[in-house]
mmCIF file as Biopython writes it, N, C-alpha, C and O atoms, coordinates in Angstrom:
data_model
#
loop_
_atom_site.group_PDB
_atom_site.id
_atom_site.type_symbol
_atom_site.label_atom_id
_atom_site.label_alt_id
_atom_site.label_comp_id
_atom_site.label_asym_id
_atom_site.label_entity_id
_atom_site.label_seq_id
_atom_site.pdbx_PDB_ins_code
_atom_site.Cartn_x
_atom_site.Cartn_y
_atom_site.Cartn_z
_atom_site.occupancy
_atom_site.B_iso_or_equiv
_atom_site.auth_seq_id
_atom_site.auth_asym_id
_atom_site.pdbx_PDB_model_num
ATOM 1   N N  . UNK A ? 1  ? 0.829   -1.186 0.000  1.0 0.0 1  A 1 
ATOM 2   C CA . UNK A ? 1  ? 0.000   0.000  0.000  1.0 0.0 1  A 1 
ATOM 3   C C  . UNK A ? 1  ? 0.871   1.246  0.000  1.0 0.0 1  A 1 
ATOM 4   O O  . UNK A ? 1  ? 1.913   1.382  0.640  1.0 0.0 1  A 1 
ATOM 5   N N  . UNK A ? 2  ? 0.245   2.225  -0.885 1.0 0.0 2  A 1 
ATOM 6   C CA . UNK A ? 2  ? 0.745   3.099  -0.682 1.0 0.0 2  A 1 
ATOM 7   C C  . UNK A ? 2  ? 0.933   4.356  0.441  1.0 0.0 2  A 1 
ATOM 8   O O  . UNK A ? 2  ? 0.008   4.406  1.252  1.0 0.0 2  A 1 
ATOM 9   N N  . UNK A ? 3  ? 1.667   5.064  0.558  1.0 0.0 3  A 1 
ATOM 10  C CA . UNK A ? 3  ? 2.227   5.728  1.989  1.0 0.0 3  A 1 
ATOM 11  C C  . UNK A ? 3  ? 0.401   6.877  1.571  1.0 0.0 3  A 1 
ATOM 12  O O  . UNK A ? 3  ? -0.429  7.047  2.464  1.0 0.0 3  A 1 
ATOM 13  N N  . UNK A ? 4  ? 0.246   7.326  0.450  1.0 0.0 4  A 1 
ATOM 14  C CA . UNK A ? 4  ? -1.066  8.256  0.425  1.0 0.0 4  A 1 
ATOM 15  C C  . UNK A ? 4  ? -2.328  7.295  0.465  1.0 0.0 4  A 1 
ATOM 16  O O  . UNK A ? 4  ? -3.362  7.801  0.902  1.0 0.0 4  A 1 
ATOM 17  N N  . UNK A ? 5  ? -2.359  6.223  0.140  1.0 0.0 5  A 1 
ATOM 18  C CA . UNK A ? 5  ? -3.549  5.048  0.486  1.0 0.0 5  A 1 
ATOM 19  C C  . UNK A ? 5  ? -3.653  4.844  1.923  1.0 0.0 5  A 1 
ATOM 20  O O  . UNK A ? 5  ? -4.751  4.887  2.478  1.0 0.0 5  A 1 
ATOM 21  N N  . UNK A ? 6  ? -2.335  4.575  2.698  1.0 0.0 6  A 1 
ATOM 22  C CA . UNK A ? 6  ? -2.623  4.198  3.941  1.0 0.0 6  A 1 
ATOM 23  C C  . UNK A ? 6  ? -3.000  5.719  4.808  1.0 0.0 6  A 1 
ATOM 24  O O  . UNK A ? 6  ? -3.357  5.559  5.975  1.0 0.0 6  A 1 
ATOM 25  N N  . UNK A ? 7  ? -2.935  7.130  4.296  1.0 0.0 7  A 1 
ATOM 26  C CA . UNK A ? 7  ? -3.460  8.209  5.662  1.0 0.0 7  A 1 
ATOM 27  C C  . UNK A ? 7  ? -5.138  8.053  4.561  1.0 0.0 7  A 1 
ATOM 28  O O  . UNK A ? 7  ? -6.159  8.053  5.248  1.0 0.0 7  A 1 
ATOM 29  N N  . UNK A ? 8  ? -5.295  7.966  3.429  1.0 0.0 8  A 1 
ATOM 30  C CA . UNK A ? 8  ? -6.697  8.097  3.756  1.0 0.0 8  A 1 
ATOM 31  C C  . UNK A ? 8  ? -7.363  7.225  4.111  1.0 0.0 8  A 1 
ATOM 32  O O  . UNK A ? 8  ? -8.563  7.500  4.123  1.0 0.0 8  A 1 
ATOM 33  N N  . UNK A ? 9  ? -7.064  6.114  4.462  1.0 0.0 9  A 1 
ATOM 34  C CA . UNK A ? 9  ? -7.571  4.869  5.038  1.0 0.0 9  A 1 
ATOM 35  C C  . UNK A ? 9  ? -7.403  5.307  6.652  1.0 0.0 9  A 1 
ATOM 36  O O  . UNK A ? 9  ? -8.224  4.815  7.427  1.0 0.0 9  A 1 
ATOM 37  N N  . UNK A ? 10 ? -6.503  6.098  7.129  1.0 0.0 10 A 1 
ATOM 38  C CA . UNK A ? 10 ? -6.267  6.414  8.660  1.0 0.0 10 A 1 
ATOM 39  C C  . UNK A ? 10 ? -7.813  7.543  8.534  1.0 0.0 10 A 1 
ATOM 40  O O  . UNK A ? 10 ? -8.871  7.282  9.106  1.0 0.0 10 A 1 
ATOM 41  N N  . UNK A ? 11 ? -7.638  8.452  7.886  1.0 0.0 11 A 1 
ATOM 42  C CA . UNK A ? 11 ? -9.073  9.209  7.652  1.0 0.0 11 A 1 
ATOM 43  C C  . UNK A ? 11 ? -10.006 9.388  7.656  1.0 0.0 11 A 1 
ATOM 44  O O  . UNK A ? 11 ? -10.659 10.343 8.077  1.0 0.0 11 A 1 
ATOM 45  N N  . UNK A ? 12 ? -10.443 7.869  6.848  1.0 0.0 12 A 1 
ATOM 46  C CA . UNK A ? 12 ? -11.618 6.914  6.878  1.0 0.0 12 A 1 
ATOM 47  C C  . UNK A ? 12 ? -12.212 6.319  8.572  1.0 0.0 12 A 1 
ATOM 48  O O  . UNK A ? 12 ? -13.315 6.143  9.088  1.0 0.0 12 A 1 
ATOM 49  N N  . UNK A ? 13 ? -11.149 6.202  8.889  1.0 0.0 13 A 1 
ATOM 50  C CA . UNK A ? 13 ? -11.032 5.554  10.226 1.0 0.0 13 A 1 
ATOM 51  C C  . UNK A ? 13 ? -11.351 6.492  11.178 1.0 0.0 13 A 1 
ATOM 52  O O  . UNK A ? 13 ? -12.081 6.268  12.144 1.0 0.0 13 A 1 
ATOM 53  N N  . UNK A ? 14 ? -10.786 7.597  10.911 1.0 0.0 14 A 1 
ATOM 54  C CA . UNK A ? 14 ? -11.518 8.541  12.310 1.0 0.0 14 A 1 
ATOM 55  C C  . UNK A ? 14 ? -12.273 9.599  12.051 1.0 0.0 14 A 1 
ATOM 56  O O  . UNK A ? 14 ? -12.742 10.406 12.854 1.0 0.0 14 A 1 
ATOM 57  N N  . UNK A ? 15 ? -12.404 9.553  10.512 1.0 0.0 15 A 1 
ATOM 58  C CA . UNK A ? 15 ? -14.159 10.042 10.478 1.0 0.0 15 A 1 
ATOM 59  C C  . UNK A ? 15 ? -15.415 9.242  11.049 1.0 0.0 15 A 1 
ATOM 60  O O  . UNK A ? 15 ? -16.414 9.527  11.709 1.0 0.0 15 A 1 
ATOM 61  N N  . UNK A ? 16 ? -14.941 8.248  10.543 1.0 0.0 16 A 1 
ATOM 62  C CA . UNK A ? 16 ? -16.219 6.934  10.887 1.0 0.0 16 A 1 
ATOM 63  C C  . UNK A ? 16 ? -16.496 6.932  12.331 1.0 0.0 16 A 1 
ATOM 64  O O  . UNK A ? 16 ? -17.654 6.978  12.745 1.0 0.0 16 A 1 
ATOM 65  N N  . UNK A ? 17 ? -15.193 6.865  13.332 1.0 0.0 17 A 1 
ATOM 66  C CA . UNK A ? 17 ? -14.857 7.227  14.671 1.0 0.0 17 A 1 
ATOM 67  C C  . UNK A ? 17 ? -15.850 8.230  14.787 1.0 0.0 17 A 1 
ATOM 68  O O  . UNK A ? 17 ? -17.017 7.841  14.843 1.0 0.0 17 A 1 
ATOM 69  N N  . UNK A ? 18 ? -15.656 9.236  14.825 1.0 0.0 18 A 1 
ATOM 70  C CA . UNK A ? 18 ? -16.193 10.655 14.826 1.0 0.0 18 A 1 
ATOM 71  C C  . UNK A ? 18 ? -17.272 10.562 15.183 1.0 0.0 18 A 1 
ATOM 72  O O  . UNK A ? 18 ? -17.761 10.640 16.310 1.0 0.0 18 A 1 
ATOM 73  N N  . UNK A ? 19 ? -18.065 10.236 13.390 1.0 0.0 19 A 1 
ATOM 74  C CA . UNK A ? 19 ? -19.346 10.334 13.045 1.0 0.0 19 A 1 
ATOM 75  C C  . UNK A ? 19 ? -20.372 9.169  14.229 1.0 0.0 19 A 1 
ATOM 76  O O  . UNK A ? 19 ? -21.506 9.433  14.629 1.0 0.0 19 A 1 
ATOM 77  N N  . UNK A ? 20 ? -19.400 7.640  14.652 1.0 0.0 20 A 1 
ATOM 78  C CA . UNK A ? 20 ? -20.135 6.887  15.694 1.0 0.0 20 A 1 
ATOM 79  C C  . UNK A ? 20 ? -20.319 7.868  17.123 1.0 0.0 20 A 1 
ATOM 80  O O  . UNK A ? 20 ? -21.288 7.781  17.876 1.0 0.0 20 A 1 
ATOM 81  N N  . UNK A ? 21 ? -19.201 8.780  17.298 1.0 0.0 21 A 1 
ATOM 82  C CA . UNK A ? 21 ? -19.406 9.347  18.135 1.0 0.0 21 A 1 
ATOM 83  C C  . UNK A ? 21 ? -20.183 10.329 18.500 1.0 0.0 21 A 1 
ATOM 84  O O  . UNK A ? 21 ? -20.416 10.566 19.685 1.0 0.0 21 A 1 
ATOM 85  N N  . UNK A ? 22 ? -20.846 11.254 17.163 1.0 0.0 22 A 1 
ATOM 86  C CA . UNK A ? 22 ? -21.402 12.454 17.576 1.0 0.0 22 A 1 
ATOM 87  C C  . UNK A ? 22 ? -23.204 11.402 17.305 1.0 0.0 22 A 1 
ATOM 88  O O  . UNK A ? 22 ? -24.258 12.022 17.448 1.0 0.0 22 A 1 
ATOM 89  N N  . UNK A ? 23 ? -23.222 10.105 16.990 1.0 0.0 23 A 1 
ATOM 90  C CA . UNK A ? 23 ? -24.507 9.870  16.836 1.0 0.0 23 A 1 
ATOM 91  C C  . UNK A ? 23 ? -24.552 9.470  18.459 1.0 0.0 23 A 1 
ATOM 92  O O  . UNK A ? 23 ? -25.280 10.100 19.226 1.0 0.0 23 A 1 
ATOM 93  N N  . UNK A ? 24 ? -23.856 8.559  18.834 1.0 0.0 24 A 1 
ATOM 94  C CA . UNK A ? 24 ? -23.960 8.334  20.688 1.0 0.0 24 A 1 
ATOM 95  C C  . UNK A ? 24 ? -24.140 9.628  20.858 1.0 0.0 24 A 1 
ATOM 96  O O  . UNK A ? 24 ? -25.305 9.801  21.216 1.0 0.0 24 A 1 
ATOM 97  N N  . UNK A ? 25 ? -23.465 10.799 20.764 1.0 0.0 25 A 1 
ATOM 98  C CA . UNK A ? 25 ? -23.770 12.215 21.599 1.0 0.0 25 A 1 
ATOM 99  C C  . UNK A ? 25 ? -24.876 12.544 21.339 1.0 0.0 25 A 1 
ATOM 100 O O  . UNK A ? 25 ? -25.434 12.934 22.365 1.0 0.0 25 A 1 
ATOM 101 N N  . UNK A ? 26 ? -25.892 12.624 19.949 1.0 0.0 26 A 1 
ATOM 102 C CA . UNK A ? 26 ? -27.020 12.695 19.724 1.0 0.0 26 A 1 
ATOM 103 C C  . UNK A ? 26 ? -27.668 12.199 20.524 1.0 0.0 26 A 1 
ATOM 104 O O  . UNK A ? 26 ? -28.087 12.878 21.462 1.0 0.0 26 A 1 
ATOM 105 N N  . UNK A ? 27 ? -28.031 10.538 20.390 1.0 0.0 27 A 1 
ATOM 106 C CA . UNK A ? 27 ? -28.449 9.998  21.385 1.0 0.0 27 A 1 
ATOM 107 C C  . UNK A ? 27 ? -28.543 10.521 23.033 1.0 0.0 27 A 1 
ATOM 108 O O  . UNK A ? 27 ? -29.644 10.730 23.543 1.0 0.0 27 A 1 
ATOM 109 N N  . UNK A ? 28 ? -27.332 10.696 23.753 1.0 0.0 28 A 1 
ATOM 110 C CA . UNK A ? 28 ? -27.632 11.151 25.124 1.0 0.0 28 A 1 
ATOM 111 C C  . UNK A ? 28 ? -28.427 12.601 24.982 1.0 0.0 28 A 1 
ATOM 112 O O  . UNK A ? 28 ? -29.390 12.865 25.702 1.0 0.0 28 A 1 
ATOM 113 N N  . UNK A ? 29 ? -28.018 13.332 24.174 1.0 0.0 29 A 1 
ATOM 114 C CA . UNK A ? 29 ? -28.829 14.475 24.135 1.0 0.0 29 A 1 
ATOM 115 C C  . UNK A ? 29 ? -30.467 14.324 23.831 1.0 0.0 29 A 1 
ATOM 116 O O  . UNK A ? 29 ? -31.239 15.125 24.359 1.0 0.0 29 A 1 
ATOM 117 N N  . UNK A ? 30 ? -30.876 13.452 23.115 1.0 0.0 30 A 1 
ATOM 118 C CA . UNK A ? 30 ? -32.031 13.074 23.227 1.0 0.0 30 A 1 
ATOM 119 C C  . UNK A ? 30 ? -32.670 12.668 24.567 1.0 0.0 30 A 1 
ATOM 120 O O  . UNK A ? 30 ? -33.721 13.026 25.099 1.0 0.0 30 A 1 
ATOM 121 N N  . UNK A ? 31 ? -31.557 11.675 25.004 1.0 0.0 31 A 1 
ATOM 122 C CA . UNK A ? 31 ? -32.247 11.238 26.713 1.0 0.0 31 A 1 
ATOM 123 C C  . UNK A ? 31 ? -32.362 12.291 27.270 1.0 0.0 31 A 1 
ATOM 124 O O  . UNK A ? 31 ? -33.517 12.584 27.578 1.0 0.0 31 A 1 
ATOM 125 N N  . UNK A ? 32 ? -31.433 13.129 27.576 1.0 0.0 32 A 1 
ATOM 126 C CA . UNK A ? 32 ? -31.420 13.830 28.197 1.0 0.0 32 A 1 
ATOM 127 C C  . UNK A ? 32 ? -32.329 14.721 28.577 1.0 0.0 32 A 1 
ATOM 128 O O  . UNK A ? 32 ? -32.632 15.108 29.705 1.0 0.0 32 A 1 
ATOM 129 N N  . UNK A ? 33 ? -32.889 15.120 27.131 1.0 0.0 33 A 1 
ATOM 130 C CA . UNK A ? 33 ? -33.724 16.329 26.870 1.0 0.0 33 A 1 
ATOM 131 C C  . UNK A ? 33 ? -35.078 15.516 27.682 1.0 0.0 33 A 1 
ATOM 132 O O  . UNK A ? 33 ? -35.661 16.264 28.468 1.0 0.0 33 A 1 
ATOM 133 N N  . UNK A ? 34 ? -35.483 14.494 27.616 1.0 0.0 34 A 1 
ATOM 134 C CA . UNK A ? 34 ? -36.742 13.907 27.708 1.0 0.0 34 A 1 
ATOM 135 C C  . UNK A ? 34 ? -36.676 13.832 29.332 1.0 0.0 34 A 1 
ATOM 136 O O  . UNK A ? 34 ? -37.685 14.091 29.989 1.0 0.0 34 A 1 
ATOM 137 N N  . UNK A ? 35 ? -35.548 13.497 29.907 1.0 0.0 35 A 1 
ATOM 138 C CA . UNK A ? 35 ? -35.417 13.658 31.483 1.0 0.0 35 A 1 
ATOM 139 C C  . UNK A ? 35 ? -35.965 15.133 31.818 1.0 0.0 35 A 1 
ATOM 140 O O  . UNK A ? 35 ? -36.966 15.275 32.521 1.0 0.0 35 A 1 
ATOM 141 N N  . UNK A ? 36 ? -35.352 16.081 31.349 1.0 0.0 36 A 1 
ATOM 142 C CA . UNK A ? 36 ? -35.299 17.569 30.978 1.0 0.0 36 A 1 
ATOM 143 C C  . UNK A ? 36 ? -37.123 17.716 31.531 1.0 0.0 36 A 1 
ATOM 144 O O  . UNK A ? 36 ? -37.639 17.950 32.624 1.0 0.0 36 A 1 
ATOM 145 N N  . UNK A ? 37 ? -37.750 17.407 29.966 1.0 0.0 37 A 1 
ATOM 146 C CA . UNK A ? 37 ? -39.231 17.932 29.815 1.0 0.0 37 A 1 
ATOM 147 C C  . UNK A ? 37 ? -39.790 16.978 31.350 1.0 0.0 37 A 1 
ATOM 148 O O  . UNK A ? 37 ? -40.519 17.532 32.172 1.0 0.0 37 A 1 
ATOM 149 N N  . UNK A ? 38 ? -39.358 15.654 31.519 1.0 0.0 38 A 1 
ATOM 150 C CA . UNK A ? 38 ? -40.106 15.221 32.728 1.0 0.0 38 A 1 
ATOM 151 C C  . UNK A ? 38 ? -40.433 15.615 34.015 1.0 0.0 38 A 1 
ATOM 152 O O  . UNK A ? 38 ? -41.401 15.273 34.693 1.0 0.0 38 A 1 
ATOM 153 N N  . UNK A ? 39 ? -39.147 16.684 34.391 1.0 0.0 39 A 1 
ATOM 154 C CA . UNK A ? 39 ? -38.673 16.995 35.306 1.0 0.0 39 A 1 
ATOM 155 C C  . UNK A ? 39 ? -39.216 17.961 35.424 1.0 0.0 39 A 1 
ATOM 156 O O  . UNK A ? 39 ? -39.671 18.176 36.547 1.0 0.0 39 A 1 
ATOM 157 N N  . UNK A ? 40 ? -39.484 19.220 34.132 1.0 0.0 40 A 1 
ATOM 158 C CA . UNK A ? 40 ? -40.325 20.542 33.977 1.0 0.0 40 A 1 
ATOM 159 C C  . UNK A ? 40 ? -41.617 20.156 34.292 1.0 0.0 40 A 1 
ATOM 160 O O  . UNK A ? 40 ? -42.045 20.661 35.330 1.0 0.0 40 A 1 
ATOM 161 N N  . UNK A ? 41 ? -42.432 19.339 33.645 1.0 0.0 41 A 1 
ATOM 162 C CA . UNK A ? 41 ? -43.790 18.482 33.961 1.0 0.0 41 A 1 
ATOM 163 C C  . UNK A ? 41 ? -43.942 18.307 35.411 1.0 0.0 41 A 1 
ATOM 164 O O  . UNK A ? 41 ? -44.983 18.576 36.011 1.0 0.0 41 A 1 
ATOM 165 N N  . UNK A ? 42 ? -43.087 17.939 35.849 1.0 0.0 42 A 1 
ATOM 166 C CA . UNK A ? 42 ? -42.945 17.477 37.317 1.0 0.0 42 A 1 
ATOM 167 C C  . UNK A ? 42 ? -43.014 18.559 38.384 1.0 0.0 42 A 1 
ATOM 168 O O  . UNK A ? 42 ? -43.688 18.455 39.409 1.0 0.0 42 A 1 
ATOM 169 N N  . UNK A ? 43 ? -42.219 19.664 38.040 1.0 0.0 43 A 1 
ATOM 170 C CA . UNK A ? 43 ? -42.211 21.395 38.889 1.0 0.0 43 A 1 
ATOM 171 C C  . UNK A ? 43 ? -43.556 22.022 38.430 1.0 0.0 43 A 1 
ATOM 172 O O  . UNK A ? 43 ? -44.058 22.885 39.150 1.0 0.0 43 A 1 
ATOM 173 N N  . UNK A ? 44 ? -44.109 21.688 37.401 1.0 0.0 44 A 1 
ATOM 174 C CA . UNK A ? 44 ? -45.281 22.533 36.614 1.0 0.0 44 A 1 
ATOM 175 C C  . UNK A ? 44 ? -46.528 22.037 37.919 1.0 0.0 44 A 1 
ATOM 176 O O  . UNK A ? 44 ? -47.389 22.777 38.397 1.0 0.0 44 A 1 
ATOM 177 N N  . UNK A ? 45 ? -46.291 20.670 38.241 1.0 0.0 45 A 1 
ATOM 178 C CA . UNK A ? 45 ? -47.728 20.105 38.846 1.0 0.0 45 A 1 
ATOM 179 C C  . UNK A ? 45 ? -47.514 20.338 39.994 1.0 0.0 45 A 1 
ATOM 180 O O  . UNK A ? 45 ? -48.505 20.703 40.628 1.0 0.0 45 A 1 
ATOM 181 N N  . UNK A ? 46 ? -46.149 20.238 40.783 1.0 0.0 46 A 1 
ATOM 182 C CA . UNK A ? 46 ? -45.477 20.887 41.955 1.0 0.0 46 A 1 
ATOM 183 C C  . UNK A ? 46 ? -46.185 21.850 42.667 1.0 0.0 46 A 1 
ATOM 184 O O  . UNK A ? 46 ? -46.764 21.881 43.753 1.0 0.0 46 A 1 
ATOM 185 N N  . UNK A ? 47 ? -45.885 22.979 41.347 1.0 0.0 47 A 1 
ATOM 186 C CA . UNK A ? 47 ? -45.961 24.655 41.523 1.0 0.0 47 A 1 
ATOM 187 C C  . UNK A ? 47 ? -47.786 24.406 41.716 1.0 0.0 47 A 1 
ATOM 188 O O  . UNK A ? 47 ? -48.456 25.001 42.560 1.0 0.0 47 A 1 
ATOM 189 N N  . UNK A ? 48 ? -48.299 23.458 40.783 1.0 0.0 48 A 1 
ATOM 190 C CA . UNK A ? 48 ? -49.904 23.711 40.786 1.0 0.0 48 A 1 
ATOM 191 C C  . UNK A ? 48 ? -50.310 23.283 42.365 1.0 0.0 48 A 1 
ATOM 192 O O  . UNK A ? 48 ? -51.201 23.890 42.959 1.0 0.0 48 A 1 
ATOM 193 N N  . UNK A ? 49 ? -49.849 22.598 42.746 1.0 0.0 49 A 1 
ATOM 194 C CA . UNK A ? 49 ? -50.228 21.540 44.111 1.0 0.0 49 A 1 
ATOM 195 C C  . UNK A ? 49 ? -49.812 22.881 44.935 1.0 0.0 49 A 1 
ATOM 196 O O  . UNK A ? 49 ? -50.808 23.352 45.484 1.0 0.0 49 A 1 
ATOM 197 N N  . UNK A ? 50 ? -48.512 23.704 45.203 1.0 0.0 50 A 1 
ATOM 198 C CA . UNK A ? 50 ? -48.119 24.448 45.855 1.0 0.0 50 A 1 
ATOM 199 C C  . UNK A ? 50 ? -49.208 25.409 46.194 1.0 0.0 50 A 1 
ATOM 200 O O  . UNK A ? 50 ? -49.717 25.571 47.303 1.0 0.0 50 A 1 
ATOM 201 N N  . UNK A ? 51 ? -49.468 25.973 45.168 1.0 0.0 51 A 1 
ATOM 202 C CA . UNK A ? 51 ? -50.120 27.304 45.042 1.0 0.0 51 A 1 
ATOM 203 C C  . UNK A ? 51 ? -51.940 27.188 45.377 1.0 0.0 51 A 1 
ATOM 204 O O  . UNK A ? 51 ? -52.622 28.083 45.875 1.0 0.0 51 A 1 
ATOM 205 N N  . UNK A ? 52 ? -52.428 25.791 44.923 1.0 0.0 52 A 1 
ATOM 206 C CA . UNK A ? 52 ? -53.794 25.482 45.481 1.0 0.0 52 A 1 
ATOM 207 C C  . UNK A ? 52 ? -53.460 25.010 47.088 1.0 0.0 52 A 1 
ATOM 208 O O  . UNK A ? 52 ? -54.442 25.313 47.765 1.0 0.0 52 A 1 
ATOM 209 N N  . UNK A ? 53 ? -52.515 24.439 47.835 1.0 0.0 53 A 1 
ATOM 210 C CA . UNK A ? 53 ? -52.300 24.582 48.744 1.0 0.0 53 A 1 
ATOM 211 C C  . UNK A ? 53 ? -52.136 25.796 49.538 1.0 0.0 53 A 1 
ATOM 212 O O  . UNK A ? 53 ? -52.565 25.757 50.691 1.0 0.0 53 A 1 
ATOM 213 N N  . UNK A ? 54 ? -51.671 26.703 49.181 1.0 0.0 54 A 1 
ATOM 214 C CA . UNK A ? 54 ? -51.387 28.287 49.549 1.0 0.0 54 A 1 
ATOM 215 C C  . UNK A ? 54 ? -52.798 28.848 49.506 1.0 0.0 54 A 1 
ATOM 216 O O  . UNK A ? 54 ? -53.186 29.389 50.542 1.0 0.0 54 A 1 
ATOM 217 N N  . UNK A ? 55 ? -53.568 28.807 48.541 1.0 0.0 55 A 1 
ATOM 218 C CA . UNK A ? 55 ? -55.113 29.185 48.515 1.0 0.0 55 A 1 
ATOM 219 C C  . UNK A ? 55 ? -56.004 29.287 49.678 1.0 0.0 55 A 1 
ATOM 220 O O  . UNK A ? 55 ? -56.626 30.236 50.155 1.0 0.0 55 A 1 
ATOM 221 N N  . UNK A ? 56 ? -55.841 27.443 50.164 1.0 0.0 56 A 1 
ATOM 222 C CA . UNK A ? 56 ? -56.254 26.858 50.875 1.0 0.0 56 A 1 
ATOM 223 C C  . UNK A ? 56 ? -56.634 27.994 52.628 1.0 0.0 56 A 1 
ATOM 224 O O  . UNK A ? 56 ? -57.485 28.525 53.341 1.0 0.0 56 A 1 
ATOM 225 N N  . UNK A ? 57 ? -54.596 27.589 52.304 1.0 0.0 57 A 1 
ATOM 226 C CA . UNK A ? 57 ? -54.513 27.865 53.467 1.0 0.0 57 A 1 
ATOM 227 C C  . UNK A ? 57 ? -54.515 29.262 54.279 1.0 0.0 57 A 1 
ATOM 228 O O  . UNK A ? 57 ? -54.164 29.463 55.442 1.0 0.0 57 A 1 
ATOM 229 N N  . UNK A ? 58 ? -55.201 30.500 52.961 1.0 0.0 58 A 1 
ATOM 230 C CA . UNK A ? 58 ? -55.497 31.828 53.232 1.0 0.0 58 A 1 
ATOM 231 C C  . UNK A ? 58 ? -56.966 31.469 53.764 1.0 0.0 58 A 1 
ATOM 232 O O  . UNK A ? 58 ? -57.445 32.084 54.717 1.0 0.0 58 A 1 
ATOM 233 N N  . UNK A ? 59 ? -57.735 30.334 53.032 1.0 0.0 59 A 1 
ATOM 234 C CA . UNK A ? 59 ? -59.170 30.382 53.901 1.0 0.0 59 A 1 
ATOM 235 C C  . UNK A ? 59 ? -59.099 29.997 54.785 1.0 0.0 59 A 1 
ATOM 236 O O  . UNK A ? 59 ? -60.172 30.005 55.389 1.0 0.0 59 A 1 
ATOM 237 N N  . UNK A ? 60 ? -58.100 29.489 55.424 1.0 0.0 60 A 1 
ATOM 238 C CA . UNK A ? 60 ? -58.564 29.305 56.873 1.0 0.0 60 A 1 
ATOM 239 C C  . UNK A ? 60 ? -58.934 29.846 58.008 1.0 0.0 60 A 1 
ATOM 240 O O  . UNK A ? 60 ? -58.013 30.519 58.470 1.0 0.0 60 A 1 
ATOM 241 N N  . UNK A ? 61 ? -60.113 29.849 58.828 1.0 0.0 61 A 1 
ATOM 242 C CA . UNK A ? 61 ? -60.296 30.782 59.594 1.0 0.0 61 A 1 
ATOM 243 C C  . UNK A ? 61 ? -59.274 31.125 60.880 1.0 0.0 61 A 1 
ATOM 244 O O  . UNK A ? 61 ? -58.529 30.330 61.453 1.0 0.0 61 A 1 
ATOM 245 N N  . UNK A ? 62 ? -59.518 32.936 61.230 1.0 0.0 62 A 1 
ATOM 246 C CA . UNK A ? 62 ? -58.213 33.348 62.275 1.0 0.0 62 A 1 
ATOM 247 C C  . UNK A ? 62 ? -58.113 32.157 63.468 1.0 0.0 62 A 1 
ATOM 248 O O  . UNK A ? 62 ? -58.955 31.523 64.105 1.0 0.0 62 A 1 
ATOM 249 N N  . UNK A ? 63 ? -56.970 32.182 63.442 1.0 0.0 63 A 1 
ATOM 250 C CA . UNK A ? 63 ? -56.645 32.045 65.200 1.0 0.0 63 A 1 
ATOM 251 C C  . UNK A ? 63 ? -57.435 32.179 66.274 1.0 0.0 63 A 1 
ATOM 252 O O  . UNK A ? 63 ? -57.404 33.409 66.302 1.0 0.0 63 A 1 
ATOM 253 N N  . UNK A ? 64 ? -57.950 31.962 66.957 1.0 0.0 64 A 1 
ATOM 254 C CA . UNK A ? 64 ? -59.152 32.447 68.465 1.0 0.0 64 A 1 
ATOM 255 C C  . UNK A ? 64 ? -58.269 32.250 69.640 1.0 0.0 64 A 1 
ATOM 256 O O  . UNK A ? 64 ? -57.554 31.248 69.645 1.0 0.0 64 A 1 
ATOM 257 N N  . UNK A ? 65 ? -58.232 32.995 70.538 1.0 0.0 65 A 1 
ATOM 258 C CA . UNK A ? 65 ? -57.902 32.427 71.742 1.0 0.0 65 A 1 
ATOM 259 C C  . UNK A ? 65 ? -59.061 31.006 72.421 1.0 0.0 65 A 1 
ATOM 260 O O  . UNK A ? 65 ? -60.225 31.237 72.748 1.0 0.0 65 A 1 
ATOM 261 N N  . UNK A ? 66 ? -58.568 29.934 72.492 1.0 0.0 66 A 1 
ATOM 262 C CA . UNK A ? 66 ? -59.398 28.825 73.514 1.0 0.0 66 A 1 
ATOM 263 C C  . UNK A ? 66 ? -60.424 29.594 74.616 1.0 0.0 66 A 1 
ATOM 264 O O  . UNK A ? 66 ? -60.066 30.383 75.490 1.0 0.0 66 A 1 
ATOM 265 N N  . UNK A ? 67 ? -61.755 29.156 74.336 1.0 0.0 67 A 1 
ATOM 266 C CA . UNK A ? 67 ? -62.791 29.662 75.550 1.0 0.0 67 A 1 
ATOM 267 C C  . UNK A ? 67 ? -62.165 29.813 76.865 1.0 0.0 67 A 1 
ATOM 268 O O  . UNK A ? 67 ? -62.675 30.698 77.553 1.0 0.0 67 A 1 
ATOM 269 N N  . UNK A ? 68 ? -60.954 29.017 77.513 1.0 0.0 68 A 1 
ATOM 270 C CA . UNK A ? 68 ? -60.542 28.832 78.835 1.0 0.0 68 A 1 
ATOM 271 C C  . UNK A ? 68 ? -59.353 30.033 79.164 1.0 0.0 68 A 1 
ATOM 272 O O  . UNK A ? 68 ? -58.727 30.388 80.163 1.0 0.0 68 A 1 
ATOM 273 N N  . UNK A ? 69 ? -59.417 30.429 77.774 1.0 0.0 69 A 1 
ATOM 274 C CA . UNK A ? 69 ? -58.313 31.997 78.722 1.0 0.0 69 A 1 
ATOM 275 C C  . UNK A ? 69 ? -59.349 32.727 79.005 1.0 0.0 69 A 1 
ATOM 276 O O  . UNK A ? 69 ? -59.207 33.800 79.591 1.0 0.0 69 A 1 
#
């Protein structure tokens, strides 16, 4: 083989490298993102539970002192 056959064959080799690699990186970025939206979903119903809790707990009636003071 020739000395210019064998670097584009080295070339070949770590493009291909590369290209396996940025599709795995694709990939986690996909997981990732979907952890991402679950997690937003998750604070969204949070915040809803929070805030109807907070509602709540403005109706509650005042404080009284106990009949026995």
């Amino acid at each position: 083989m020739s000395e210019e056959t064998n670097r584009i064959t080295k070339l070949e080799e770590i493009v291909a490298h590369q290209a396996k690699t940025i599709e795995e990186l694709s990939d986690q970025l996909a997981e990732q993102w979907k952890v991402v939206e679950q997690t937003r979903a998750k604070l969204d119903r949070l915040t809803e539970r929070f805030l109807s809790l907070e509602e709540q707990s403005l109706e509650a009636p005042a404080i009284t002192r106990p009949p026995h003071y």
